[in-house]
C-alpha positions in Angstrom: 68.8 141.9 153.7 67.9 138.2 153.8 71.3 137.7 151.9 73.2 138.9 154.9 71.1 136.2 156.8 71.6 133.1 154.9 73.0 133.2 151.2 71.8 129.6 150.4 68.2 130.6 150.9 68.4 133.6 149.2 69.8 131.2 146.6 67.0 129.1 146.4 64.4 132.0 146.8 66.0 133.1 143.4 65.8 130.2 141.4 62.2 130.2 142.0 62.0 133.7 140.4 60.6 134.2 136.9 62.1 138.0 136.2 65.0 137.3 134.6 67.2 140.4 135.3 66.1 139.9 139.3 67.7 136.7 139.2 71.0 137.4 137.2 71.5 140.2 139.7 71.0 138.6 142.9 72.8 135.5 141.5 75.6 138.0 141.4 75.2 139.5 144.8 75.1 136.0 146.1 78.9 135.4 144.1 80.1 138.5 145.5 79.0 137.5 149.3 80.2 133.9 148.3 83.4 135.3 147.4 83.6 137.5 150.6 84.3 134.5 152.8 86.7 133.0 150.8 90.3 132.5 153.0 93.6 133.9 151.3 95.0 130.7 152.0 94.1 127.3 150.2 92.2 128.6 147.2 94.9 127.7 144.6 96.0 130.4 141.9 94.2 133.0 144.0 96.5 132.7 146.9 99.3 133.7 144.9 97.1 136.7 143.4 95.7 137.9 146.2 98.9 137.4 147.9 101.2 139.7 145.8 98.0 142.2 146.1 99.4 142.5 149.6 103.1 142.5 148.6 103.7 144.4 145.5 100.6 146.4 145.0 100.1 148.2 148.4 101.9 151.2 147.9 102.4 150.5 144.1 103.1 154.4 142.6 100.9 155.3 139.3 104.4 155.8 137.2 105.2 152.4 138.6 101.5 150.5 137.3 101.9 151.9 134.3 105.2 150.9 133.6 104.2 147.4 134.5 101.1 147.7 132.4 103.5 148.7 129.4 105.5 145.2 130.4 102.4 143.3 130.0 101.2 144.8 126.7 104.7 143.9 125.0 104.5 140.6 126.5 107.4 141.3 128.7 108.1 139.5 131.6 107.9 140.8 135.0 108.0 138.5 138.4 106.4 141.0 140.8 103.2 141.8 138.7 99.6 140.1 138.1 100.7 139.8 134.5 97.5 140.3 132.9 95.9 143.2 132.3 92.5 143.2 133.9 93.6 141.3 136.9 97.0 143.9 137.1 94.1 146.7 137.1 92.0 144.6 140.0 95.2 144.6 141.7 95.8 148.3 141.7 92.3 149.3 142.2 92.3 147.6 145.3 95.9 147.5 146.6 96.4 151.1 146.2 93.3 153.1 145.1 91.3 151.7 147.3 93.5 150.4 150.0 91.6 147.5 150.5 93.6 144.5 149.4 91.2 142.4 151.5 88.4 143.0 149.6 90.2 142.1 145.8 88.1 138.8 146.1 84.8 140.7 146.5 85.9 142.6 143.5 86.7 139.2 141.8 83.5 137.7 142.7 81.3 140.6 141.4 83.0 140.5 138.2 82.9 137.0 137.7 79.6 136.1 139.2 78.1 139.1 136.9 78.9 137.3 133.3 78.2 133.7 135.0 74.8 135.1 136.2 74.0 136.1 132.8 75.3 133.5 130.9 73.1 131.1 133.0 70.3 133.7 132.7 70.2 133.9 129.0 70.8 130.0 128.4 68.0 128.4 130.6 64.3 129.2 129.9 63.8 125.9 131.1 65.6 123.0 133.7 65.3 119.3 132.5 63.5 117.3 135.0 65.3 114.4 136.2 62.1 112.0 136.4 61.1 112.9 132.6 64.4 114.1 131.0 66.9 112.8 132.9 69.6 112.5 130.2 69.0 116.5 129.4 68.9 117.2 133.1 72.4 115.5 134.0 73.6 117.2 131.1 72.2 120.8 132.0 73.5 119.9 135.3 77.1 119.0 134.0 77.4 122.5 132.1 76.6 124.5 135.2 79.1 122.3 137.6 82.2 122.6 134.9 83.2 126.5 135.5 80.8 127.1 138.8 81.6 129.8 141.4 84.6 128.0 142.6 86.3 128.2 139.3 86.6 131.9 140.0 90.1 131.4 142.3 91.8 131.1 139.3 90.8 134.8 138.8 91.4 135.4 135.5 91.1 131.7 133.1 88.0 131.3 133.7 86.2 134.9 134.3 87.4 135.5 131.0 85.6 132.1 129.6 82.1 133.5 131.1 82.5 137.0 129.2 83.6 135.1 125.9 80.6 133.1 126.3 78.0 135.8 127.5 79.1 137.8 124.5 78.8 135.1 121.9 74.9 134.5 123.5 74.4 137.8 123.1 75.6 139.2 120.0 74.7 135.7 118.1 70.7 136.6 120.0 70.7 140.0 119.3 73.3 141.2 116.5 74.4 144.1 118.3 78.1 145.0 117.5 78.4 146.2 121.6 78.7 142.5 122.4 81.2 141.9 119.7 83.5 144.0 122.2 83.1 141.2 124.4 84.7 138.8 122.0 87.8 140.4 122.1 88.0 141.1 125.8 89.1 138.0 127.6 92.7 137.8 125.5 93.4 140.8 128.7 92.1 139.1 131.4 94.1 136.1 130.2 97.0 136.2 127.2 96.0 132.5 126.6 92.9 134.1 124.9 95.2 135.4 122.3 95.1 131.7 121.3 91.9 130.0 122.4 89.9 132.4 121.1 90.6 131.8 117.6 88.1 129.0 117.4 85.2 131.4 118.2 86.5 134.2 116.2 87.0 131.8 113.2 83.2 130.7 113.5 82.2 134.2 114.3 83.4 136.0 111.4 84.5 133.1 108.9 82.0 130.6 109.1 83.5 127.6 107.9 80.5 125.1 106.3 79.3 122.4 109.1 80.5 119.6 107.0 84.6 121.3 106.9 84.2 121.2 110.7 83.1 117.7 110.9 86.0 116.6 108.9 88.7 119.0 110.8 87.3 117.5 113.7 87.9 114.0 112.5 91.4 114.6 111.3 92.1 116.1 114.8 92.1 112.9 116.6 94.4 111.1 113.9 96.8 113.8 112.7 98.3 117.3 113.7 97.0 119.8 111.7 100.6 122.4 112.0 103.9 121.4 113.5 104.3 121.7 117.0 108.0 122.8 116.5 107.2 125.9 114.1 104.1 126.6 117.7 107.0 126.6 120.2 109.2 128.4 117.9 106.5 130.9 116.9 105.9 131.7 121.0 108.8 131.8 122.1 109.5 134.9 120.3 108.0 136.7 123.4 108.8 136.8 127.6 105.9 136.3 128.0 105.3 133.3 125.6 108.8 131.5 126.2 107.6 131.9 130.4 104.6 130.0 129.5 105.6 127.5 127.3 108.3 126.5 129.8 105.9 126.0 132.7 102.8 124.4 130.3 105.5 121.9 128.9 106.5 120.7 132.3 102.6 120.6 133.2 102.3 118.5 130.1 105.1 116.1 131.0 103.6 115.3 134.6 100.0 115.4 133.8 99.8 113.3 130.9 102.6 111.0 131.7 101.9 110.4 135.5 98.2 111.9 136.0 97.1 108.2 137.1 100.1 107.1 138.7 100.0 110.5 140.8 95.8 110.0 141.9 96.7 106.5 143.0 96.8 107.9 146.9 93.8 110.6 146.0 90.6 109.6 146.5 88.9 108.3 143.3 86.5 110.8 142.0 89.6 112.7 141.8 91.6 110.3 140.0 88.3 109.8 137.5 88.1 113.6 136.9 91.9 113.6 135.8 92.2 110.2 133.5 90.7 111.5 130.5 87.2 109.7 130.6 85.3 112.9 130.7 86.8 114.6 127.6 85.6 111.0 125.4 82.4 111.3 127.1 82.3 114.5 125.3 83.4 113.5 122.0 80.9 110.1 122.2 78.2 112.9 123.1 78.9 115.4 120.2 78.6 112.6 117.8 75.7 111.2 118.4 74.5 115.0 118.1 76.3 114.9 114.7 74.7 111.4 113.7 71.3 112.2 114.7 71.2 114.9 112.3 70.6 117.0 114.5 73.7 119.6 113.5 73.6 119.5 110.4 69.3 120.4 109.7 68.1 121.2 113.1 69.7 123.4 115.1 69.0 126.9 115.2 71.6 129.8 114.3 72.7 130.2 118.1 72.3 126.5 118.6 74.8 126.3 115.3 77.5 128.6 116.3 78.1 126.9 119.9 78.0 123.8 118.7 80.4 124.9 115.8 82.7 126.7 118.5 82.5 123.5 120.4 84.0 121.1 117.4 86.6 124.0 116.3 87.9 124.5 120.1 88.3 120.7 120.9 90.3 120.9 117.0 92.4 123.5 119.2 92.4 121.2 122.1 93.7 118.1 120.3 96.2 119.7 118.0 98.0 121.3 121.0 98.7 118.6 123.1 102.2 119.7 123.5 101.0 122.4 125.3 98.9 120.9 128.3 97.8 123.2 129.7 96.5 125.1 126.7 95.1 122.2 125.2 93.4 121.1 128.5 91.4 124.4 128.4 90.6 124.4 125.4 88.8 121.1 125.8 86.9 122.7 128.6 85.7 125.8 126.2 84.7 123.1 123.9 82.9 120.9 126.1 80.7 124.3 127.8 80.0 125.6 124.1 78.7 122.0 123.2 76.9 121.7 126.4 75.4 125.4 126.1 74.1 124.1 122.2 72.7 121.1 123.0 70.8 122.4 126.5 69.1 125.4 124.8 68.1 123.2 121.6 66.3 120.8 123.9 64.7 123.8 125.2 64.0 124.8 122.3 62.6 121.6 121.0 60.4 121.3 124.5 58.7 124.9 123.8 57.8 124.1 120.5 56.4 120.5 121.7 58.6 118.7 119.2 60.3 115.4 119.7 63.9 115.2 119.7 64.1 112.7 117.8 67.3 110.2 117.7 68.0 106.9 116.6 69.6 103.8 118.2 73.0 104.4 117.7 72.9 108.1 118.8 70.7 107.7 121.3 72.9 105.1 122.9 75.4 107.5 122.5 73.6 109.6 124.3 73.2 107.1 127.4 76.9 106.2 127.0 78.3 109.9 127.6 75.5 110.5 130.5 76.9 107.5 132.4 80.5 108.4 132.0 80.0 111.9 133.2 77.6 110.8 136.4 80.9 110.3 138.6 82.4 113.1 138.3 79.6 115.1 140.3 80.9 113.7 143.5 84.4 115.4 142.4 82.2 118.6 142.5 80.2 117.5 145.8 83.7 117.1 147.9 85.4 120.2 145.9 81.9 122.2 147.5 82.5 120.9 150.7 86.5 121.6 151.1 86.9 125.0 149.5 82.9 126.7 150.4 82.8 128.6 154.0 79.9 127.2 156.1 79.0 131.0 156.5 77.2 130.9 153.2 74.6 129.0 154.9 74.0 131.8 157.3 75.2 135.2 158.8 78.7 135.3 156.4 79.5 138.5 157.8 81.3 136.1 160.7 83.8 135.6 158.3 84.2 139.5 157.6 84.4 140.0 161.7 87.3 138.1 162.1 89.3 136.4 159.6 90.3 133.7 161.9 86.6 132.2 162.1 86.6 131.3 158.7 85.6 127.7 158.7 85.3 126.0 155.2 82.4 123.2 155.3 84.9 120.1 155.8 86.2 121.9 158.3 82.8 122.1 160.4 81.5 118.9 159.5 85.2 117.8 161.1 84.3 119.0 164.7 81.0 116.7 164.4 83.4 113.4 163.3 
C-alpha cells in the first residue's frame, strides 16, 4: 500500500531491510511501479518497441506469431516484428493475449527489475561507507549506476545482462545446474548474446588458467586476435546478421570517429561519458587488482570467475572494434563483472576483518580509476532527472489516470524556473 503512496520511500524503507528475499521483491515491485509511469514517447529503443506493440501486435493471429517466431529462430529478417524472441513473446502476450499494449512496460519492468533485484540482493552483504571506504563505496556505487532501472528502455540488451549475471552468482554460489539454464537464456532476449556470451561460457565450462587470461588481455590492446574480414564474412551469412552488421558498422563510423566532435554542443558530463575515459578507468582499475596480487592468490572461486569473465569480455570488447556496437557492450559486461568481483571480495575481506592489502603502485591505481569515474555520476544525476516521472515520489497512479499528466522530473522542476 505505502508503494501506491510514494515509491521513493518505500525505496528507502527497503534498503533498511535485513531479509533478503523482502527486499529483492519489493525492489522489484518498486521497478514494475517505476516502469508504470514511463511515457511511450522519449524513452529511446523502447519507443519503437512499445510502439509496434500498438501497430503490428494488436490483432496479431497465432498462425501469424508463430510464423514470425520461426523468422527469428532462422535468423531471418522481418521489419514488422520485435525480432527477438522473448521480447516478440512480451509483445504478443500483451498486444494480443492480453490486449493491454499499455501495460507491455509493466511487464518489462517486472521482468527486468526481478533479475536486477536479485543480482543486487545476492552481491551486497555489505555497502562501503563513503567516510571509511570511500574508494570501495564510489566503486559499489559505480556498478549499481552502469545498468540501473533506466537501462531497462532498451528492453531486451540489458534485461538479458542482469539474467546472465544473476545466473553466473548463482550457479558459481550454489552449483545447481537450474541456474546453468540461465546462462544460455539471454542469446533470446538479445541475438548479440549468441556472441557476448562466449566470454562467460568460455570461463564457465573451459576455464582458461588466470595467467592465459592476463596475457590474452594484454595482447588485446596491441593486436587483433582473428581477422575482422573472416567476422563480417562469417555474419553475414544470415538476415539477421548482415541487418546488424550494417547498422553496428555505421554506429561504428560515427561514434568513434566523431563521438567528440558530435558532444561539443551537449553538455559535458555527456561528452565525458562518450570519450572513452571511463573504459581506461577500467582497465587502470583491473590492473592494479592484477598487480596487487590480489587475482592471482586471493580471490575466492566466485570472486575468480567475475573477475575472469571481466578480462575475457573486454578481450571480446577490444578485438571487435569494428563492430561498435558489439564491442561497446561488451566493455560494459566487462566492466559490471569486474566491478561485481571486486565489490563482493572487499566484502568479503571486511567480514573476515582482513586488510586488503595493496601496494603503492596499485593502490594509486586504485585512486587514479576512482577519480576518473567520479564525473560521470552527474551523467547519471541528469539522465534521473530527464527520463524519471515525478510520480515516483508520490501517488504514481496519476500517471495511470491520465496519460497526459505524465510529467518526467525536468519537466516539473521546469514550471518552478
Amino acid at each position: 500500500m505505502l508503494l501506491l503512496i510514494s515509491p521513493v520511500f518505500t525505496l528507502v524503507y527497503t534498503l533498511k531491510q535485513k531479509d533478503k528475499r523482502f527486499t529483492k521483491w519489493m525492489l522489484t515491485l518498486f521497478s514494475t511501479v517505476y516502469a508504470s509511469t514511463f511515457n511511450i514517447e522519449g524513452i529511446g529503443d523502447g519507443t519503437v518497441h512499445w510502439e509496434r506493440v500498438y501497430s503490428y501486435y494488436v490483432g496479431l493471429s497465432f498462425p501469424q506469431f508463430l510464423s514470425d517466431l520461426k523468422d527469428i529462430l532462422l535468423f531471418k529478417t522481418n521489419h514488422y516484428v520485435n525480432e527477438d524472441v522473448y521480447i516478440h513473446f512480451l509483445s504478443y502476450l500483451t498486444g494480443e493475449v492480453f490486449a493491454v499494449p499499455g501495460l507491455f512496460f509493466v511487464f518489462v519492468g517486472f521482468i527486468y527489475g526481478y533479475f536486477f533485484s536479485a543480482s543486487m540482493v545476492a552481491v551486497f552483504d555489505r555497502f562501503p561507507s563513503i567516510g571509511k571506504h570511500f574508494h570501495f563505496f564510489i566503486l559499489a556505487v559505480y556498478f549499481i549506476a552502469i545498468l540501473n532501472l533506466q537501462s531497462m528502455n532498451t528492453v531486451r540488451t540489458w534485461t538479458g545482462f542482469w539474467v546472465l549475471f544473476y545466473g553466473v552468482l548463482q550457479y558459481q554460489t550454489t552449483g545447481k545446474k537450474k541456474y546453468l539454464m540461465l546462462l544460455f537464456l539471454p542469446p533470446f532476449i538479445h541475438v548479440g548474446y549468441f556472441i557476448m556470451c562466449i566470454p562467460i561460457w568460455i570461463v564457465t565450462f573451459f576455464p582458461l588458467k588466470k595467467q592465459v587470461l592476463i596475457i590474452l588481455y594484454g595482447l588485446s590492446f596491441a593486436t587483433t586476435l582473428f581477422s575482422p574480414a573472416a567476422v563480417l564474412s562469417q555474419l553475414s551469412k544470415y538476415e539477421v546478421g548482415a541487418e546488424k552488421i550494417d547498422g553496428y558498422y555505421i554506429e561504428e563510423e560515427v561514434s568513434v570517429a566523431d563521438r567528440l566532435e558530435s558532444g561539443g554542443n551537449k553538455r559535458w558530463y555527456k561528452t565525458y561519458r562518450r570519450s572513452g575515459i571511463l573504459a581506461w578507468a577500467m582497465v587502470v582499475l583491473s590492473l592494479a587488482f592484477i598487480l596487487n596480487g590480489a587475482f592471482l592468490t586471493d580471490m575466492n572461486r566466485l570472486e575468480e570467475k567475475l573477475f575472469s569473465m571481466g578480462l575475457l569480455s573486454k578481450v571480446l570488447s577490444n578485438t571487435t572494434w569494428f563492430i561498435f556496437a558489439l564491442s561497446n557492450r561488451s566493455e560494459i559486461i566487462s566492466s559490471l563483472f569486474i566491478l561485481g568481483a571486486i565489490v563482493i571480495y572487499w566484502q568479503r575481506k571486511q567480514r573476515l576483518q582482513q586488510t586488503l592489502k595493496m601496494g603503492f603502485l596499485p593502490r594509486t591505481m586504485l585512486t587514479i580509476s576512482v577519480l576518473l569515474i567520479i564525473p560521470v555520476f552527474f551523467f547519471y544525476i541528469s539522465n534521473t532527472l530527464e527520463f524519471t516521472s515525478v510520480y515516483i515520489l508520490a501517488f504514481p497512479s496519476m500517471a495511470w489516470i491520465d496519460e497526459s499528466l505524465r510529467l518526467t522530473m525536468r519537466e516539473f522542476l521546469g514550471f518552478f524556473l
